[in-house]
PAZAPA-4460 file (N, C-alpha, C; in steps of 0.05 Angstrom, whole numbers, plus 32768, in hexadecimal, padded with zeros to 4 digits):
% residues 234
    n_x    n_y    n_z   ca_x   ca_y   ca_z    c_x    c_y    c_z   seq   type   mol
   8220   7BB3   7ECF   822D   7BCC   7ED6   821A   7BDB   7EEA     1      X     A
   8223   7BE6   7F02   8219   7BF4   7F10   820A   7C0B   7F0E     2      X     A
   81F0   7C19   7F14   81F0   7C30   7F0E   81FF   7C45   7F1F     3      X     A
   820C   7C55   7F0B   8221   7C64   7F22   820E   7C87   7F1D     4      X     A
   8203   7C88   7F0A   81F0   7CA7   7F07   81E1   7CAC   7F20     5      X     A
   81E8   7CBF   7F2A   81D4   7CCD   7F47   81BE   7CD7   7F39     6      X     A
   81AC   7CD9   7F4C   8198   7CDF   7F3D   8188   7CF7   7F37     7      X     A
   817C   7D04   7F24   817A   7D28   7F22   8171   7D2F   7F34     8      X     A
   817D   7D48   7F3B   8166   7D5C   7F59   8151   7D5E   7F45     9      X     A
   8136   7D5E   7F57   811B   7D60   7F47   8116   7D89   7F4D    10      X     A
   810C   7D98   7F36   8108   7DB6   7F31   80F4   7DB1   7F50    11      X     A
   80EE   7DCB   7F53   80CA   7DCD   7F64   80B6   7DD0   7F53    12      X     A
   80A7   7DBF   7F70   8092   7DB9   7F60   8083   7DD2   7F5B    13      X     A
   8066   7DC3   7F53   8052   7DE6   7F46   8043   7DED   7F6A    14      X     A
   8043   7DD3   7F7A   8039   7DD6   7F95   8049   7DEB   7F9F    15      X     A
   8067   7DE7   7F9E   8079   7DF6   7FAB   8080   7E18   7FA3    16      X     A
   807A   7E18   7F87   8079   7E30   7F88   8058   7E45   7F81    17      X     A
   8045   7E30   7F84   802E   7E41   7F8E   8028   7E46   7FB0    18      X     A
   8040   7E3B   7FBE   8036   7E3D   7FDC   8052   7E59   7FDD    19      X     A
   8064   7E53   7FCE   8076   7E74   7FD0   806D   7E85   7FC6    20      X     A
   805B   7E80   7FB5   8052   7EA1   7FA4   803D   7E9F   7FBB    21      X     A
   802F   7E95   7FC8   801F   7E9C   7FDC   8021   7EAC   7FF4    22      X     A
   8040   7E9D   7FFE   804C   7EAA   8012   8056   7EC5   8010    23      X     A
   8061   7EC2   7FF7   8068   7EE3   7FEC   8056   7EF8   7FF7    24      X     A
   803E   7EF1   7FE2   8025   7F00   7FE6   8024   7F0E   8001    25      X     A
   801F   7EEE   8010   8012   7EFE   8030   802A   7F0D   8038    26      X     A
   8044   7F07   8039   8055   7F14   8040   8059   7F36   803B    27      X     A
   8058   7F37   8020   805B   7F49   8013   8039   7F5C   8024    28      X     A
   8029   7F5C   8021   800D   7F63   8029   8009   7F65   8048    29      X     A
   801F   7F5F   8058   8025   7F66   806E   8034   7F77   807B    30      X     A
   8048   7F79   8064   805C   7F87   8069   8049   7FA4   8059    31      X     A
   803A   7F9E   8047   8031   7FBC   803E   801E   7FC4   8051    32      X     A
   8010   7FB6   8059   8001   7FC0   806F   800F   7FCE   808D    33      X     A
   8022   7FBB   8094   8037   7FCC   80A9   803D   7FE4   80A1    34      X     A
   8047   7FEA   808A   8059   7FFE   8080   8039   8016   8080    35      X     A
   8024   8016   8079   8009   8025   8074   8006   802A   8093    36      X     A
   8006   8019   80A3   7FFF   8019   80C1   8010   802D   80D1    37      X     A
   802D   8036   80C3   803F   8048   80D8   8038   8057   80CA    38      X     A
   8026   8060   80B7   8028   8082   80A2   800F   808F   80B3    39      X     A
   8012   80A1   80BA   7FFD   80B1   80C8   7FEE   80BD   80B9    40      X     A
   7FD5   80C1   80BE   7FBD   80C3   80AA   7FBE   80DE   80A9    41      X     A
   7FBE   80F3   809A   7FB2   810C   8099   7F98   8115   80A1    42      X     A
   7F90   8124   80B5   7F74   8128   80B9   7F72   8144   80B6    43      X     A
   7F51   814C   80AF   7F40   815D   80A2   7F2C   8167   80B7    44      X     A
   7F20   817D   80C5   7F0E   8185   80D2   7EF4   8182   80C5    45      X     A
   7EF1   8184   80A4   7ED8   817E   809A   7EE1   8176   807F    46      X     A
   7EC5   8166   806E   7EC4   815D   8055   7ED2   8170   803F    47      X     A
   7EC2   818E   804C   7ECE   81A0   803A   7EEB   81A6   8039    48      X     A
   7EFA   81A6   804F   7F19   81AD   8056   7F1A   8195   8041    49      X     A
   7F17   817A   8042   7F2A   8163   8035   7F20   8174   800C    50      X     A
   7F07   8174   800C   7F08   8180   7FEA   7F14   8196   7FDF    51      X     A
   7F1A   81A9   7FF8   7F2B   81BA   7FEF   7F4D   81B5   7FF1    52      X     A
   7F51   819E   7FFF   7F6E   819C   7FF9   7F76   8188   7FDF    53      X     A
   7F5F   8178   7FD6   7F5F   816B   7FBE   7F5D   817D   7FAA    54      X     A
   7F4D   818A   7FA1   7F4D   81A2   7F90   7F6A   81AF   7F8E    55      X     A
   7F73   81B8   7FA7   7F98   81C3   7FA5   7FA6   81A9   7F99    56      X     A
   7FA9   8191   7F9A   7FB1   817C   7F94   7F9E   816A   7F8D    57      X     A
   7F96   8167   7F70   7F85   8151   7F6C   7F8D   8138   7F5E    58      X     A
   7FAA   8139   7F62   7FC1   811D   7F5A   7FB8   8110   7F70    59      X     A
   7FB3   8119   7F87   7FB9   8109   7F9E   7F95   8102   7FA9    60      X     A
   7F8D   80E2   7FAE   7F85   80D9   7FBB   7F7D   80D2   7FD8    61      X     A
   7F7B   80DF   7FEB   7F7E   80DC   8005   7F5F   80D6   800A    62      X     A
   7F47   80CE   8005   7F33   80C3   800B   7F36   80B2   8023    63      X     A
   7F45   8098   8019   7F52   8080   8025   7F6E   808C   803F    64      X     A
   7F6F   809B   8040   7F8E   80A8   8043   7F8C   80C0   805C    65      X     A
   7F70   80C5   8064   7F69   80DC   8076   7F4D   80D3   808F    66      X     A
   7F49   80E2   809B   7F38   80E0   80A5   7F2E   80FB   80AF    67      X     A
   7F1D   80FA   80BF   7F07   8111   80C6   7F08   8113   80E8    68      X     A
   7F15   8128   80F1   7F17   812F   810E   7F07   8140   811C    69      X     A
   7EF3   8137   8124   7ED9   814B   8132   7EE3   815D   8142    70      X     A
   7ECB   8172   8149   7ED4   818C   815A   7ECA   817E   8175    71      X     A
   7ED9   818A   8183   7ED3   818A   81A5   7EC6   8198   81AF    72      X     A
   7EB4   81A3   81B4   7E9C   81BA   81C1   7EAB   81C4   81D4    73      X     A
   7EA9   81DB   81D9   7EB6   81EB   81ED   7E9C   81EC   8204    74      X     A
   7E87   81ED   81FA   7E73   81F2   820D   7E68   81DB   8221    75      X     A
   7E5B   81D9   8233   7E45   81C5   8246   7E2D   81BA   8235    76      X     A
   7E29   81BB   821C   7E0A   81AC   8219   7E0A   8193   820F    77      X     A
   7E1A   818A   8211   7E24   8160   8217   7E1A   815F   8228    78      X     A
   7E19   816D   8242   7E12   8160   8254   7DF1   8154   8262    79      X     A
   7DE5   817E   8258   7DD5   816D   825B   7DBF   8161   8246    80      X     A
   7DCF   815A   8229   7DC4   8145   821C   7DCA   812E   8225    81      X     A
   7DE2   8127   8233   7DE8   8108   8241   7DD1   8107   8258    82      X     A
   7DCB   8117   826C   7DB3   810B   827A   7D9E   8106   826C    83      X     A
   7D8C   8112   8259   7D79   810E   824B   7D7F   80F4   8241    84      X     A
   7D92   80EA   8232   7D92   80D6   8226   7D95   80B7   823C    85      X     A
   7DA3   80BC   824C   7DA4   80AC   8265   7D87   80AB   827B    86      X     A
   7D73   80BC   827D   7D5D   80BD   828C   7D51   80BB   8278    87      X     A
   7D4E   80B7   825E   7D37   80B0   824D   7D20   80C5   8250    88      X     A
   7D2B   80E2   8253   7D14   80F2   8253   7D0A   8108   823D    89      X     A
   7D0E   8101   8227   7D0F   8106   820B   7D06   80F0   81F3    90      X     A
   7CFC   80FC   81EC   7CF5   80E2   81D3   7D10   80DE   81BA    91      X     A
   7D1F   80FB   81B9   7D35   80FE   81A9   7D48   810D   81B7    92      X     A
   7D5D   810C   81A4   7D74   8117   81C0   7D8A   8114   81A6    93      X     A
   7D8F   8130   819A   7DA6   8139   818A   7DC6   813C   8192    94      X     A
   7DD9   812E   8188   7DF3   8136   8194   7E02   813E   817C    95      X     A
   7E09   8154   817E   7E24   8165   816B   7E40   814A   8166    96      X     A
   7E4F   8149   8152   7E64   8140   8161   7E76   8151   816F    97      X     A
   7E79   816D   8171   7E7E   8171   8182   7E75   8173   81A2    98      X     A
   7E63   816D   81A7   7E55   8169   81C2   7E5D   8149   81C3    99      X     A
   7E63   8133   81AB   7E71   8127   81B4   7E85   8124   81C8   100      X     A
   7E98   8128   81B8   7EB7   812A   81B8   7EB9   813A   81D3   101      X     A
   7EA6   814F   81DC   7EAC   815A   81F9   7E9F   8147   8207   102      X     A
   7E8F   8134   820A   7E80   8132   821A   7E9E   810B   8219   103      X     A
   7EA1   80FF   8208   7EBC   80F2   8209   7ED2   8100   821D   104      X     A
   7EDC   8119   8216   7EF8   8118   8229   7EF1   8122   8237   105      X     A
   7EDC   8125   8241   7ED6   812C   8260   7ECE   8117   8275   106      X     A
   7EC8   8103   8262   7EC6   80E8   8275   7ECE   80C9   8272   107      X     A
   7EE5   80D0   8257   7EF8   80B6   8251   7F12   80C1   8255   108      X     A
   7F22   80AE   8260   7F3D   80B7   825D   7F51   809E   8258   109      X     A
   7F5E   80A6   824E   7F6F   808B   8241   7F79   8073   8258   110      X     A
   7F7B   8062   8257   7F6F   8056   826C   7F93   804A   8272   111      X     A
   7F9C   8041   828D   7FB5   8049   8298   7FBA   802C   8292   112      X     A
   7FA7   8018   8295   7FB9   7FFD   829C   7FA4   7FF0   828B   113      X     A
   7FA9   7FDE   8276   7F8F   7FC9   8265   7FA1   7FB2   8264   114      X     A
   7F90   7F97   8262   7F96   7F7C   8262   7FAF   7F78   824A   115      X     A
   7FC6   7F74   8247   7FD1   7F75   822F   7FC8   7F5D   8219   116      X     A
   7FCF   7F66   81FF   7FBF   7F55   81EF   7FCF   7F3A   81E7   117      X     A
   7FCC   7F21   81E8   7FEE   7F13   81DD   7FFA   7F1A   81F4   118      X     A
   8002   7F1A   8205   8013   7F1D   821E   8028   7F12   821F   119      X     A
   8028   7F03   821A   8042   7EE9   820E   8055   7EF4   81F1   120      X     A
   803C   7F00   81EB   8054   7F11   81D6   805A   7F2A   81DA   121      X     A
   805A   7F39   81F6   805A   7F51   81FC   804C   7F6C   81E0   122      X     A
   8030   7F62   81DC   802B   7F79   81CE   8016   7F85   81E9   123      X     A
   800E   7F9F   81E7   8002   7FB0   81F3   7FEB   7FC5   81E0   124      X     A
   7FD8   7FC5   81E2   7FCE   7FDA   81D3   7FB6   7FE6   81E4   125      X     A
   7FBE   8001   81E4   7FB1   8012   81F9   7FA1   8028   81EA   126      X     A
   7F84   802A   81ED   7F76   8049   81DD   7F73   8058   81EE   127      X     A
   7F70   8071   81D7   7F69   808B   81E9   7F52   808C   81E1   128      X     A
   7F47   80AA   81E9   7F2E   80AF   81EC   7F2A   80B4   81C9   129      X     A
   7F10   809E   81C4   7F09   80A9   81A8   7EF6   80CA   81A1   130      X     A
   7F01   80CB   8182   7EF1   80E1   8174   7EE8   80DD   8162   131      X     A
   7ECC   80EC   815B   7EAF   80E9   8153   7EAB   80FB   8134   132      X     A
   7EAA   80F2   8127   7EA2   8108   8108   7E8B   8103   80FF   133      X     A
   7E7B   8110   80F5   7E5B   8108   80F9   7E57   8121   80D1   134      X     A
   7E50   8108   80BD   7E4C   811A   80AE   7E37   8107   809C   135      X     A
   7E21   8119   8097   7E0D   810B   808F   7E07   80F6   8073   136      X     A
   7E20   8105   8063   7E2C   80F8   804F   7E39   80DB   8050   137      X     A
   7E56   80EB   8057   7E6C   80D6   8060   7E63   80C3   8073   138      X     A
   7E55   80C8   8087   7E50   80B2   8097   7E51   80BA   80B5   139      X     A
   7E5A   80A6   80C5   7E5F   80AB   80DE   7E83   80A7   80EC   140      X     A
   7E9A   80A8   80F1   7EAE   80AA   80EF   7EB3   80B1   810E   141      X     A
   7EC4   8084   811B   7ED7   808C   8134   7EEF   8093   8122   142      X     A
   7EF7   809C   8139   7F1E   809A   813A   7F22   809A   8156   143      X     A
   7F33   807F   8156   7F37   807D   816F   7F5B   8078   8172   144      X     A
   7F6E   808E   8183   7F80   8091   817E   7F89   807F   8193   145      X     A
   7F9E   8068   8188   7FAF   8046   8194   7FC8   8050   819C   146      X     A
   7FD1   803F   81AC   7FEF   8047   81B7   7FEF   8021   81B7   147      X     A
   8003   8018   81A2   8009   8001   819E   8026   7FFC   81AB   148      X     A
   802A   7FE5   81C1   8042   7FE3   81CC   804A   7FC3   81C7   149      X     A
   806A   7FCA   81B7   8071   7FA9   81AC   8090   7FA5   81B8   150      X     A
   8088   7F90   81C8   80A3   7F89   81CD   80B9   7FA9   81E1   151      X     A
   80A0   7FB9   81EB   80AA   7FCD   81F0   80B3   7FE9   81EC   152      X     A
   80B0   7FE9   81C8   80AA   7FFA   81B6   808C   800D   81AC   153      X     A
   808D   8022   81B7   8071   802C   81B8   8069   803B   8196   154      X     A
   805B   8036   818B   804F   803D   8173   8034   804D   817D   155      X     A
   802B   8061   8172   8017   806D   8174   8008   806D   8158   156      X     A
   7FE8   8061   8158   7FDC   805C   8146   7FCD   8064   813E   157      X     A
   7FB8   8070   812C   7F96   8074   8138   7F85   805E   812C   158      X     A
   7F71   8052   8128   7F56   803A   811F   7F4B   8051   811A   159      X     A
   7F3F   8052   8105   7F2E   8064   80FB   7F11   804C   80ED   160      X     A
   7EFB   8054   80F4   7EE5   8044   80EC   7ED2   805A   80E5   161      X     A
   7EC9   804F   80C2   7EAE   805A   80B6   7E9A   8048   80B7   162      X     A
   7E80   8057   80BD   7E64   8045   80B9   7E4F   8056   80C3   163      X     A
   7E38   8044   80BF   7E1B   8052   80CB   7E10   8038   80DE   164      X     A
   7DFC   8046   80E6   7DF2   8036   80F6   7DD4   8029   80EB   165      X     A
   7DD3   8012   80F9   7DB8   7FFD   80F0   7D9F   800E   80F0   166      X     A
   7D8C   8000   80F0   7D73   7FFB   80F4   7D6E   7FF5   8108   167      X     A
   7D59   7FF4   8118   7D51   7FEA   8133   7D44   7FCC   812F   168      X     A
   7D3C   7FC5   813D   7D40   7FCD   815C   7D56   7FD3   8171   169      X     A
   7D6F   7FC1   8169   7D8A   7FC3   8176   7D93   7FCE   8165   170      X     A
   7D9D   7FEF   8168   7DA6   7FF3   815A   7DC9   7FF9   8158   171      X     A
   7DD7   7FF1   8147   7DF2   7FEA   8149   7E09   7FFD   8130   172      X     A
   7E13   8003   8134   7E2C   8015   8122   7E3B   7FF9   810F   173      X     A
   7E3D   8001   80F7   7E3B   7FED   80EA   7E50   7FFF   80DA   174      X     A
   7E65   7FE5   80D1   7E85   7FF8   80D8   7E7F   7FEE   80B2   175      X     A
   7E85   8000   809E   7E8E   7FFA   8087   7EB5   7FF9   8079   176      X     A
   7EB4   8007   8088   7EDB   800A   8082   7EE8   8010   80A3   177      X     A
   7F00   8003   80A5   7F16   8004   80B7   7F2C   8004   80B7   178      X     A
   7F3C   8015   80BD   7F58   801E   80B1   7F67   8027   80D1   179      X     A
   7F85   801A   80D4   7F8F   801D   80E4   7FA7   802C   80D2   180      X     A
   7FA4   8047   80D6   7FAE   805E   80D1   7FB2   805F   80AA   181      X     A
   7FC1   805C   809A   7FB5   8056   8087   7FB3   8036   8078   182      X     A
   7FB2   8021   808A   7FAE   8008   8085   7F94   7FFE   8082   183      X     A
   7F88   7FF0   8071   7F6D   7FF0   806C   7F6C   7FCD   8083   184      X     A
   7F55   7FCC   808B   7F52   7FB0   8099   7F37   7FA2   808F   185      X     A
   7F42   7F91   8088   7F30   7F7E   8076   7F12   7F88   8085   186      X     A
   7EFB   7F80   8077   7EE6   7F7A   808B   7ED7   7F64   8085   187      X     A
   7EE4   7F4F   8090   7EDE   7F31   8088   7ED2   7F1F   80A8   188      X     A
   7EBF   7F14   80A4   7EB7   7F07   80BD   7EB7   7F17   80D5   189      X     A
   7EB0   7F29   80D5   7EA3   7F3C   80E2   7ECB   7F48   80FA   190      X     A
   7EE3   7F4A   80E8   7EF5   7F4F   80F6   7EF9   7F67   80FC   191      X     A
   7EF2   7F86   80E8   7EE7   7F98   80F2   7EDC   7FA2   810D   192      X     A
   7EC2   7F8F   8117   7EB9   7F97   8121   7EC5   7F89   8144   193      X     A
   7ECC   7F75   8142   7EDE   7F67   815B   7EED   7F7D   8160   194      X     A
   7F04   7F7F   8151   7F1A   7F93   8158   7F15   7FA7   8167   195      X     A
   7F00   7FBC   815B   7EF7   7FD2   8162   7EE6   7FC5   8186   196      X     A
   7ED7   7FB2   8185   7ECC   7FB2   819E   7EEC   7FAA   81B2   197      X     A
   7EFD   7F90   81AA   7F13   7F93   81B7   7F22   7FAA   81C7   198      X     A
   7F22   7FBF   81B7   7F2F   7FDA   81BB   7F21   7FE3   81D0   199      X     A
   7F04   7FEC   81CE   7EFB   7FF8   81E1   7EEE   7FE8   81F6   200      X     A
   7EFE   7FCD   81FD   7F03   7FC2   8211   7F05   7FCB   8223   201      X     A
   7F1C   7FE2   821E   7F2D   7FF2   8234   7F17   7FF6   8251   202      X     A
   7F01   8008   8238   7EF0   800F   8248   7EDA   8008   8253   203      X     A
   7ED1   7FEF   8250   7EC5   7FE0   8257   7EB6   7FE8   8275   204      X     A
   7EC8   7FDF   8283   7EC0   7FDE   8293   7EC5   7FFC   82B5   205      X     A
   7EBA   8013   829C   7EB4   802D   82A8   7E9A   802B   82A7   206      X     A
   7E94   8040   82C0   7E7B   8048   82C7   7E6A   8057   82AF   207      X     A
   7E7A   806F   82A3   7E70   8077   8289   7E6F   8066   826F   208      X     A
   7E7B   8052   826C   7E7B   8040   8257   7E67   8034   8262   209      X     A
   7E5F   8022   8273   7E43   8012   8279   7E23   802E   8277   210      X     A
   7E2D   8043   8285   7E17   804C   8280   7E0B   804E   8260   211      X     A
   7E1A   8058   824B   7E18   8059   8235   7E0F   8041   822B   212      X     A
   7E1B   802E   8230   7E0C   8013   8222   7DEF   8016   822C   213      X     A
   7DEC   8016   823F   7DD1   8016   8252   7DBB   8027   8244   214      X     A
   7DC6   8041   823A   7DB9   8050   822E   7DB7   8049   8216   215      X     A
   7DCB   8042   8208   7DC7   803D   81E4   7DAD   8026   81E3   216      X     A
   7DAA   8014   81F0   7D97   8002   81F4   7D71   800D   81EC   217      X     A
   7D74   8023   81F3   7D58   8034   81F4   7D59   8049   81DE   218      X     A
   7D70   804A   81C8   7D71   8053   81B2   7D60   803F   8199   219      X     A
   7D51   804E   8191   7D3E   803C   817F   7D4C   8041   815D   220      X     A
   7D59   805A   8159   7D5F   8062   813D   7D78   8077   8140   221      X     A
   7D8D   807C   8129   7D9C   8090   812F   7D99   8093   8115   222      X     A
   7D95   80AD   8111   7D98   80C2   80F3   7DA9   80D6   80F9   223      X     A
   7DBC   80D8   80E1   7DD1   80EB   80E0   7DCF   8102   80D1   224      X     A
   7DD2   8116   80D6   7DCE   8129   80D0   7DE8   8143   80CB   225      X     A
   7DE8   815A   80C2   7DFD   816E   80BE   7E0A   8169   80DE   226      X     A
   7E26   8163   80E1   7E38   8167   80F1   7E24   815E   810A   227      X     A
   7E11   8149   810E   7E05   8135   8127   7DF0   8124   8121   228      X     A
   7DF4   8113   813B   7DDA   80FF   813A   7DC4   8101   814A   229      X     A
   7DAC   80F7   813C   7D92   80F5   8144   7D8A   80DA   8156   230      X     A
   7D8E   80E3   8170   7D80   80C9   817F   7D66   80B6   817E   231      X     A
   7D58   80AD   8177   7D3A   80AF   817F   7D38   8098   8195   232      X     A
   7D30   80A5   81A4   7D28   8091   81C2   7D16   807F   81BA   233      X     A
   7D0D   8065   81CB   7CF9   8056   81D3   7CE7   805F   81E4   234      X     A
***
């Protein structure tokens, strides 16, 4: 007699559904990250503004969730702390972040035309001029505000990066957390710190961006201090 029985569909396997609970995962962890990435961060003028709005609300967590927006100096003495620090005619050379942040938009400007990134996949991502928070505690704090273009669709972002800086001899800003608006970004194999140099690609190749490198070179130490940093020359 023939066998005429077809034969059972076989269930999935344990391969098959540990590579879907996988996929899930990343899926799902992407999509939360997108969804964190369009929420705009709340920002704070100082440590103290953020503890006093926790105190009015202390259900709420925004540690992770905010950031810190430096003042802009209204006055000229960026400037001439930028020659001192560029002619090496000081052994130290203090900058406010606000003497930052003025002495930035007076000589970065968001830059009109950059290499697109993926080109083939029409993304675009363009920075503006970053800002500086300087707190001796918390750390040292960019925010650097993105204008992300997909497919033609403009999203406005900010990269926000916490850290301090090394030890000498080269001394280097050493990023501990990175968050593209409230999206946390791994900091695994040094991807943190690519990104952030990627970005300010833009500016690369300005006259004030080379001078600055030029200068950071002859920085031996940076100590932070109430609302700035301590240069110490070579």
């Amino acid at each position: 007699m023939s066998f005429a029985k077809t034969a059972k569909k076989e269930g999935p396997t344990l391969a098959s559904i540990s590579f879907s609970a996988v996929l899930l995962t990343l899926v799902g962890a992407l999509l939360g990250f997108l969804f964190l990435a369009s929420v705009p961060p709340m920002s704070f003028r100082s440590v103290a503004d953020l503890n006093a709005y926790l105190e009015k609300k202390p259900e709420l967590n925004l540690l992770d969730r905010s950031y810190f927006e430096g003042p802009v100096s209204s006055s000229r003495s960026w400037e001439q702390k930028r020659e001192v620090l560029f002619n090496g005619s000081a052994t130290t050379v203090e900058l406010t972040a606000g003497e930052l942040n003025a002495w930035m938009s007076a000589k970065f400007r968001k830059p009109s035309v950059v290499p697109a990134v993926g080109d083939k996949a029409g993304i675009l991502i363009l920075p503006d001029v970053p800002n500086f928070f300087i707190d001796a505690a918390a750390g040292f704090i960019l925010s650097l505000p993105t204008e992300v273009t997909v497919f033609g669709s403009s999203h406005d972002r900010i990269m926000i990066a916490l850290g301090r800086f090394s030890a000498g001899p080269q001394v280097q800003f050493q990023i501990s957390a990175l968050r593209v608006n409230d999206a946390a970004i791994p900091m695994i194999a040094g991807l943190g710190k690519q990104l952030l140099q990627a970005l300010l690609l833009a500016y690369s190749q300005t006259e004030e961006f080379i001078a600055c490198q030029k200068a950071w070179e002859k920085v031996e130490s940076v100590e932070l201090v109430a609302g700035a940093m301590r240069l110490k020359l070579r």
